[in-house]
Every structure is written in structure tokens, then in C-alpha cells.
C-alpha positions in Angstrom: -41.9 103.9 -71.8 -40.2 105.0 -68.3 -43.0 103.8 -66.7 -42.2 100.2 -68.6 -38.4 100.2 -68.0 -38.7 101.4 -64.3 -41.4 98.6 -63.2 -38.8 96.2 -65.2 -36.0 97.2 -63.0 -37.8 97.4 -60.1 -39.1 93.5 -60.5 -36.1 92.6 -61.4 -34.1 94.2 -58.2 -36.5 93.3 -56.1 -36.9 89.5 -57.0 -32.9 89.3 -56.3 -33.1 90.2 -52.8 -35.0 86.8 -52.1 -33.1 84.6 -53.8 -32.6 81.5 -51.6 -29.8 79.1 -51.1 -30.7 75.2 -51.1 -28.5 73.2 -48.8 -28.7 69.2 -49.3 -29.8 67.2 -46.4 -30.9 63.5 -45.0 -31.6 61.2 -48.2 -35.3 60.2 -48.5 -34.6 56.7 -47.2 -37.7 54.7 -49.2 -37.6 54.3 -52.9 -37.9 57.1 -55.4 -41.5 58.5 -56.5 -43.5 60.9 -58.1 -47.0 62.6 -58.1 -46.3 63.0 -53.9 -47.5 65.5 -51.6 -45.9 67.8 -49.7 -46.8 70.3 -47.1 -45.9 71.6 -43.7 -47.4 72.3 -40.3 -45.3 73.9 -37.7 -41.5 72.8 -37.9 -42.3 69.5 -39.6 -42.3 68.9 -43.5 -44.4 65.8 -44.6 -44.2 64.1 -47.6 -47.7 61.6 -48.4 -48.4 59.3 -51.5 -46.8 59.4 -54.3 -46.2 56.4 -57.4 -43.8 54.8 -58.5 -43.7 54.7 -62.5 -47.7 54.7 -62.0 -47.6 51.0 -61.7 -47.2 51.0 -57.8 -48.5 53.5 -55.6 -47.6 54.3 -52.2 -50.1 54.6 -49.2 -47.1 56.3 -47.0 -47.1 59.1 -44.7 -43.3 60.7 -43.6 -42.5 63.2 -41.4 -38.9 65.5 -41.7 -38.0 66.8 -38.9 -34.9 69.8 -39.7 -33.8 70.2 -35.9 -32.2 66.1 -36.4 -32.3 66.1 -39.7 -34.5 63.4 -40.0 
């Protein structure tokens, strides 16, 4: 049972020291989607494909670039 309650506190201290703080930035200036893809590579995030309300899907590649904030 200590064994149980110490790993408990331990996860649960532990996972509290990462917690991260989300900042709003630019707006995603095209129209809203879903079912996108999103990954980085160096200091660039790039959002790819995505649908909107499955009727229409997009064919689009964006960059994000934090430095400009666009």
C-alpha cells in the first residue's frame, strides 16, 4: 500500500512541474477545418489538409512562423 500511495504522489508532483501556459497568437487567417495535420521542423509549425464539414477538403500547405508571428 506505500508503494501505491508513494508512486501516486510522486506522478502526481512530478506531472505539476510541466504544466504549460498557452498564450494566444496570429488568427489562422483561411476558413475553419478539421481532420488537419500538424507537425514541425526546426522553428516552423505547419498546418496541411484538413476538411471542412467533410463536404470540402483542403489541398493547403501553411507555414507559422513564432519569431513574426506569422
Amino acid at each position: 500500500m506505500y508503494k501505491i500511495i508513494l508512486s501516486l504522489f510522486l506522478s502526481i508532483s512530478l506531472n505539476s512541474g510541466f504544466s504549460q501556459i498557452w498564450n494566444q497568437r496570429f488568427d489562422f487567417p483561411s476558413s475553419p477545418r478539421s481532420s488537419a495535420a500538424g507537425f514541425s521542423n526546426g522553428n516552423y509549425g505547419y498546418l496541411c489538409g484538413g476538411s471542412l464539414n467533410n463536404s470540402l477538403h483542403y489541398n493547403q500547405l501553411w507555414k507559422y512562423d513564432p519569431s513574426s508571428d506569422r
